[in-house]
C-alpha positions in Angstrom: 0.0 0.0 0.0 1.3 3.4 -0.5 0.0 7.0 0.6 -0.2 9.0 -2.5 -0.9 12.4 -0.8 -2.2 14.2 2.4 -3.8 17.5 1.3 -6.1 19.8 3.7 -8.9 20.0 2.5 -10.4 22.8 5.5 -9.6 23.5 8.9 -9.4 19.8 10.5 -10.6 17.8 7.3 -7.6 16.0 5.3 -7.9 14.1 2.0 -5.3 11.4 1.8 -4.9 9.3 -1.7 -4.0 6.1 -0.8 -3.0 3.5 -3.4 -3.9 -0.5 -2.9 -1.4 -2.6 -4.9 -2.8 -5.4 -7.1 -1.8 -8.3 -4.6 -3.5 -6.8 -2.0 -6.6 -5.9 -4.2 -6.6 -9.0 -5.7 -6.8 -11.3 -2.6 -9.4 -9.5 -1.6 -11.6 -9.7 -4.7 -11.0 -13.1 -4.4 -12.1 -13.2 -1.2 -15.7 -11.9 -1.8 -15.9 -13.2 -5.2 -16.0 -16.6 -2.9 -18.6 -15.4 -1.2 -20.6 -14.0 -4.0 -20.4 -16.5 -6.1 -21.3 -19.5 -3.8 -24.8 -17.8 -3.6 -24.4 -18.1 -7.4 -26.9 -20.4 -10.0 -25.4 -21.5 -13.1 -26.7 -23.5 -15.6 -24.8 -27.0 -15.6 -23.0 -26.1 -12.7 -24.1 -26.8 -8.9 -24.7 -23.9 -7.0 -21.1 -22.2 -5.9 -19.3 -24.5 -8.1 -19.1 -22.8 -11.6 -15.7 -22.0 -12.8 -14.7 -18.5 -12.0 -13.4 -17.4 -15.6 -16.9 -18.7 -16.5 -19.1 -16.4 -14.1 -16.4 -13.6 -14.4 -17.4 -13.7 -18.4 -21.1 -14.0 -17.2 -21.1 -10.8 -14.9 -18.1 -9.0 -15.4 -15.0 -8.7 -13.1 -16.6 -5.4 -12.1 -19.6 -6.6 -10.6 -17.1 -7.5 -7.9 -15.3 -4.4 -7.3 -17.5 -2.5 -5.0 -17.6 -5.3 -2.8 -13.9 -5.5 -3.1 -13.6 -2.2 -2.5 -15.4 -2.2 0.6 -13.6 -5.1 1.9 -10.1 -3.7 1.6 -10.3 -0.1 2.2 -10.9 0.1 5.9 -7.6 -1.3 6.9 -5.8 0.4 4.1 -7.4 3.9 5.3 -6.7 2.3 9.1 -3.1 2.1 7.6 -2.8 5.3 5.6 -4.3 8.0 8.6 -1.4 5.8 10.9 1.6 6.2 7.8 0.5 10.4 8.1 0.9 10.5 11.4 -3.1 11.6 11.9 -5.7 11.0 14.9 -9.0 11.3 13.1 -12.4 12.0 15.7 -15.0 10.7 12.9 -16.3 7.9 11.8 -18.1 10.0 8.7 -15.6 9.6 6.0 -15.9 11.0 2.4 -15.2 8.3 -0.2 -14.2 8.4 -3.9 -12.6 5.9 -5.9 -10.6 7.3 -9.0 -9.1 4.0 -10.1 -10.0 0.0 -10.1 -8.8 -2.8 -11.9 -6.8 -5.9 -11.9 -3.9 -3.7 -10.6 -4.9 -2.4 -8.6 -7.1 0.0 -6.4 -6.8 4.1 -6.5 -9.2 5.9 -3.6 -9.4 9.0 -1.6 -10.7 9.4 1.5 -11.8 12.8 3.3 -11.6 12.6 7.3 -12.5 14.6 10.2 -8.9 15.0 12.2 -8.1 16.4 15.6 -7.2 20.2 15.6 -3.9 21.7 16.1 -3.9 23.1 20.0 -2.2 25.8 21.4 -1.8 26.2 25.4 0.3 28.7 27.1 0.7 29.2 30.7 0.2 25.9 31.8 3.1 26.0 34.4 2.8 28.5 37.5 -1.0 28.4 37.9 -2.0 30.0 40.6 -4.6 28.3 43.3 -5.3 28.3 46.9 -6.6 25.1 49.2 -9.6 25.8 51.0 -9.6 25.6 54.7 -9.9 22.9 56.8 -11.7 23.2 60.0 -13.7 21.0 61.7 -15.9 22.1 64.7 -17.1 20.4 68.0 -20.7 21.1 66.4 -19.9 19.3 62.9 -18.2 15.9 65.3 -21.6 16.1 67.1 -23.8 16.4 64.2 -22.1 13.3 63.1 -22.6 11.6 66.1 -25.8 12.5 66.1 -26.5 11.0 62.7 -25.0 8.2 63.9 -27.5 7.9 67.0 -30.3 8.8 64.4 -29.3 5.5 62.2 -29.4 3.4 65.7 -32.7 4.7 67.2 -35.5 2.7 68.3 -39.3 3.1 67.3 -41.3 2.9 71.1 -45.0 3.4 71.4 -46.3 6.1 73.6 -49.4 5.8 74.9 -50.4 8.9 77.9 -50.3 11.7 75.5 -51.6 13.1 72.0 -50.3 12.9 68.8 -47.4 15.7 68.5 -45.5 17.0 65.6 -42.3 15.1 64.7 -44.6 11.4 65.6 -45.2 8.5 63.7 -49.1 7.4 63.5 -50.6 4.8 62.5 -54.4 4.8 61.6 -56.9 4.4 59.0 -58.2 6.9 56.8 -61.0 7.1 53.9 -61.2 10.2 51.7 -64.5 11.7 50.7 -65.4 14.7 48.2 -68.6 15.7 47.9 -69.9 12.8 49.8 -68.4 10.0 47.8 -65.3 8.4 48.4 -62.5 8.4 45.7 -60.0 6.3 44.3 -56.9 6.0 46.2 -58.5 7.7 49.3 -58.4 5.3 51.7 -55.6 2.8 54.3 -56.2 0.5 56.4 -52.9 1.2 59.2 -51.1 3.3 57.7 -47.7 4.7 59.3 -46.8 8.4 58.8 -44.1 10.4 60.0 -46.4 13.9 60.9 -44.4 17.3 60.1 -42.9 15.0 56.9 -45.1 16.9 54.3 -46.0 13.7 52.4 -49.7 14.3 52.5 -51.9 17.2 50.9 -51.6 20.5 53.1 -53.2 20.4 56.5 -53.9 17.2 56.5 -50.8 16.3 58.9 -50.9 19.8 60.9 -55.2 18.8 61.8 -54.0 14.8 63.3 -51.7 16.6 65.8 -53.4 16.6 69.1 -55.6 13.8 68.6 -55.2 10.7 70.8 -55.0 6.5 70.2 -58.7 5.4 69.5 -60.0 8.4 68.5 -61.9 8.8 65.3 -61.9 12.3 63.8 -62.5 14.4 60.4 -60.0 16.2 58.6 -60.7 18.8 56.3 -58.7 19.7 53.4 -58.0 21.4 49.8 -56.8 19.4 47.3 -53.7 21.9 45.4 -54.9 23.2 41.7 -51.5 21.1 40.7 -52.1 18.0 42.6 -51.7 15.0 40.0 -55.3 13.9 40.1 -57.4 16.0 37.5 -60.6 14.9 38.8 -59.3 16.3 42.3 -57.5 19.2 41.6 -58.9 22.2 44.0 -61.9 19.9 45.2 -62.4 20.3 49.0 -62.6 16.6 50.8 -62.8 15.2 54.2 -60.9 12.2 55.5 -62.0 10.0 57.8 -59.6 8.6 60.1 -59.2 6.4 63.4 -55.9 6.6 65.1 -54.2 3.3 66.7 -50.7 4.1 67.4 -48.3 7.3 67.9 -44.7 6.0 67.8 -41.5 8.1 68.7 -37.6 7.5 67.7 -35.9 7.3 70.5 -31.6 8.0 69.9 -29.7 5.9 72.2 -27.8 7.8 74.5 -24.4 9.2 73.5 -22.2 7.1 76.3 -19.8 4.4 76.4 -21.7 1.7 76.1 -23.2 2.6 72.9 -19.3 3.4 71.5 -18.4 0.3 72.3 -21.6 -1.4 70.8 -21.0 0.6 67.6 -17.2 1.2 66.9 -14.0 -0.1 68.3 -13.4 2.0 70.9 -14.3 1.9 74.9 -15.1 5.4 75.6 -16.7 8.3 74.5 -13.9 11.0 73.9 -11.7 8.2 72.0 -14.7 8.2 69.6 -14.9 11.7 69.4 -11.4 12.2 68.4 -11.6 9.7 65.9 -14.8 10.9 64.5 -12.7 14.1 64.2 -10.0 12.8 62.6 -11.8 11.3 60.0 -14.1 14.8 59.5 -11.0 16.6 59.1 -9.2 13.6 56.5 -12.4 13.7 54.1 -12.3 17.9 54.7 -8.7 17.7 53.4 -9.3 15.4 50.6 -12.3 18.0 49.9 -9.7 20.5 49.6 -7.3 19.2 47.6 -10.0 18.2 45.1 -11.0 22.3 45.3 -7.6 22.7 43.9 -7.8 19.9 41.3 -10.9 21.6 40.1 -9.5 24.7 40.3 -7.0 24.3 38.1 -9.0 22.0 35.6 -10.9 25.0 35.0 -7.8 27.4 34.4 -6.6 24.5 31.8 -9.6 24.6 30.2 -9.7 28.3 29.4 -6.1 28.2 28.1 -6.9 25.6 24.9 -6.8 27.6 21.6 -8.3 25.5 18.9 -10.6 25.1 16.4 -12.5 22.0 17.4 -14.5 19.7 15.1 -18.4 19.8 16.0 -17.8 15.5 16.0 -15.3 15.7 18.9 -18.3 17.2 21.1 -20.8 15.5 19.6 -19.0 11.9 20.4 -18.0 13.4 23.9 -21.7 13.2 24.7 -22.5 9.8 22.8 -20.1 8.7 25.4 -21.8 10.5 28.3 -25.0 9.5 28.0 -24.2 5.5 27.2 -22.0 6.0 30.7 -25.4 7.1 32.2 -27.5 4.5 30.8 -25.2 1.9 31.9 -25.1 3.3 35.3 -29.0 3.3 35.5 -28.8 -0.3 33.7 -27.2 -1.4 37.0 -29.3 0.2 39.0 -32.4 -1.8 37.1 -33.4 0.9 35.1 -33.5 1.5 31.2 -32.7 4.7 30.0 -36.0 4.8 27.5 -37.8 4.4 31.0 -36.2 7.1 33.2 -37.2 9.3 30.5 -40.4 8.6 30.5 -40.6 8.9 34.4 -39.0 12.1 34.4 -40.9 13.3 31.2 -37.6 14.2 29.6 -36.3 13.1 26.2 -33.2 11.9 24.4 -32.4 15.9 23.0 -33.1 17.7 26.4 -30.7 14.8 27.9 -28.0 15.4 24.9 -28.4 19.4 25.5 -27.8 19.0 29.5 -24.4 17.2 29.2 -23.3 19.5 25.7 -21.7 21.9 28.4 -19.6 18.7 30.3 -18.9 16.9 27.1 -17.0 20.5 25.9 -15.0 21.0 28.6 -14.0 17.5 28.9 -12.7 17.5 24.9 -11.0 20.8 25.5 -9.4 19.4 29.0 -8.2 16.3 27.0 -6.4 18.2 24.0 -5.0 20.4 26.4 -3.3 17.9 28.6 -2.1 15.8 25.8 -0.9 18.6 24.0 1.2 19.6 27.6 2.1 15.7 26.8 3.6 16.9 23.5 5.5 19.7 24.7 7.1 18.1 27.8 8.0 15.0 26.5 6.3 13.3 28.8 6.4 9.4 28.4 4.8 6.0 29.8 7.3 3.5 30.8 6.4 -0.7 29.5 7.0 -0.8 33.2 4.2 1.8 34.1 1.9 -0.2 31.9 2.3 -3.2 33.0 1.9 -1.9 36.4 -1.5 -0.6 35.4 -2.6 -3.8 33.6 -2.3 -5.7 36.5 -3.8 -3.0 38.6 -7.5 -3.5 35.6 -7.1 -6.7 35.9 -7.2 -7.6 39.8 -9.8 -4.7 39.5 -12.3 -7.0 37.2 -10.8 -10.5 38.1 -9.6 -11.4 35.3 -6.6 -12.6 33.4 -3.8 -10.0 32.4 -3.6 -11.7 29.2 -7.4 -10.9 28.8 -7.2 -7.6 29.7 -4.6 -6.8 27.6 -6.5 -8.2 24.6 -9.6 -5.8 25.9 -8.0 -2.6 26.0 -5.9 -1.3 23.5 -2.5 -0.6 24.3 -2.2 2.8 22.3 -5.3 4.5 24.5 -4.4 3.2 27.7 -0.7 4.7 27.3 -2.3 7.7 26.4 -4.7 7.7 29.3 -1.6 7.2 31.5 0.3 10.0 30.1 -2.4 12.7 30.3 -2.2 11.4 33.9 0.9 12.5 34.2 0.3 15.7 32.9 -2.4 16.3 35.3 0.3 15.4 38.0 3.0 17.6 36.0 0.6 20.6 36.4 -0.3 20.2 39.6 3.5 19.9 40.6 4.2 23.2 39.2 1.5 25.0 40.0 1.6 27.6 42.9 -0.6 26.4 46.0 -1.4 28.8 48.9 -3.2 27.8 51.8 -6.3 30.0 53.2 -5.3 32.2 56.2 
């Protein structure tokens, strides 16, 4: 194979002229002339068995180019965009053959490259790392949560129901007289001052007590879900049974013990500080990290091809649907839950997908300029790092990711590190 020429056609579109020689050509026409022709019915001859200077006289050699054609000239357009030394982002490709015959095969190819970048001032950023303070209040709303997650439900039974209560009771809506669908529960347990009924529903049970039977009045909202209820007035019947309250364990150093490895109280605190102001700090240095993503971002000059963002969010969104695949959900069917659509998704992440495709051309073109290099060593290293990650085989993994965009994962890595290494980090005062 040769490449004839690389010529630019407009600003990140190249036309290369690639040349297949007639070996290359020819094993490939014979390749799908194999194919064709054993679908083939010729007189005489059982099917697939007619001699091939026979059926070539019937048809034509030509009848067997395009096929030809389409069978070698991915790998010799795979081959030609590697021989010029070109990354193309597209998978659109302008195709026009100029010459094909038994010597061979003559065909240009129009592609969609990545742009040339310019970043300047990539060394010396300038950030600061957010404080990190942790307060006596933040260790005891932690603790608290804690206590919150270990509480006990206990019935209480010598007072009325009060805000903040769980009830349980029955209750049948009416409106105008007649009960309604969905109106009514037999037992029912509801956390009052939660908000989850219709307003004033929960604010009119407070005060009641266990065994009484009472009416509440209410409005249903001109946006409640229910068009045959919207704005009607009802009243629900209810009979209460139960009022529950949470009750926290109390903070002492029994309950450390029964919940952590510690034996007293102000050995927990300390930890539960220590690990408040670790995740604080890891908080921080992400600030930075984020920080300095952004001034990245808004030092990229170049003239980037519409397919590089449009790709970025392909990506995106089959990320998110595999993420709600394992969470049991389809993608078609989040949509139609949250009434959105494919376009409003694609338009939400068209901001993310851009700066991610102008963070990546930045930091591999820092990879350019510093010379900055992965080791056989380094990805080895990471190999075996994917493939105790997924339990599997090295070998495997190694024939599931391609080398080429792994190194170049690992390098733009580096350059993240490189630019955080020289970058000029103050702490807050």
């Amino acid at each position: 194979m040769k490449l004839i020429s690389c010529t630019e056609e407009s600003a990140n579109r190249r036309k290369l002229e690639i040349e297949v020689d007639a070996e290359t050509f020819k094993a490939a026409y014979n390749k799908v002339f194999a194919k064709q022709t054993a679908k083939l019915t010729v007189p005489g001859f059982r099917k697939g068995k007619a001699p091939k200077a026979l059926i070539e006289k019937m048809y034509g050699k030509e009848a067997f180019y395009e096929d030809a054609v389409n069978e070698v000239y991915p790998e010799a357009l795979e081959w030609a965009i590697k021989e010029g030394g070109l990354a193309y982002v597209d998978d659109k490709i302008d195709l026009d053959v100029s010459k094909v015959d038994e010597e061979g095969l003559v065909f240009s190819a129009v592609i969609t490259v990545k742009p040339e970048v310019k970043i300047e001032g990539y060394k010396g950023l300038k950030a600061e790392r957010p404080c990190v303070n942790v307060s006596d209040e933040d260790v005891m709303k932690d603790i608290d949560a804690t206590r919150d997650r270990n509480a006990r439900t206990v019935a209480v039974s010598d007072r009325a129901l009060e805000n903040g209560d769980i009830a349980v009771f029955d209750f049948e809506g009416f409106v105008d007289g007649v009960p309604f669908e969905g109106g009514k529960a037999e037992k029912y347990t509801l956390t009052i001052g939660s908000g989850q009924f219709i307003p004033g529903f929960e604010e009119q049970m407070v005060g009641h007590s266990i065994d009484e039977e009472f009416d509440v009045n209410v409005t249903f909202p001109e946006e409640y879900h229910a068009e045959e209820l919207k704005g009607k007035e009802a009243v629900f019947k209810i009979k209460l049974y139960e009022i529950k309250v949470r009750e926290l364990p109390e903070l002492d150093d029994e309950f450390v013990k029964d919940i952590s490895e510690f034996d007293t109280v102000d050995e927990y605190k300390a930890d539960v500080k220590a690990q408040l102001e670790k995740k604080a700090a890891e908080k921080a240095e992400d600030a930075v990290g984020e920080n300095l993503t952004e001034q990245l971002i808004g030092l990229v000059e170049a003239d980037i091809p519409e397919a590089m963002f449009t790709n970025r969010v392909d990506d995106n969104i089959r990320d998110f649907a595999y993420r709600l695949q394992s969470q049991g959900l389809r993608l078609e069917d989040y949509l139609m839950y949250t009434g959105g659509s494919i376009d409003a998704l694609r338009e939400s992440m068209r901001g993310q997908a851009e700066n991610q495709v102008k963070l990546r051309l930045g930091l591999e073109k820092i990879v350019e300029l510093e010379g900055i290099e992965v080791s056989d060593e380094e990805l080895d290293e990471e190999f075996a790092k994917l493939a105790e990650q997924y339990q599997m085989d090295v070998a495997a993994v190694k024939s599931a990711i391609p080398v080429d965009g792994l190194k170049g994962d690992l390098a733009v890595d580096k350059a993240i590190k490189f630019v955080r290494e020289n970058a000029e980090i103050s702490d807050c005062e």
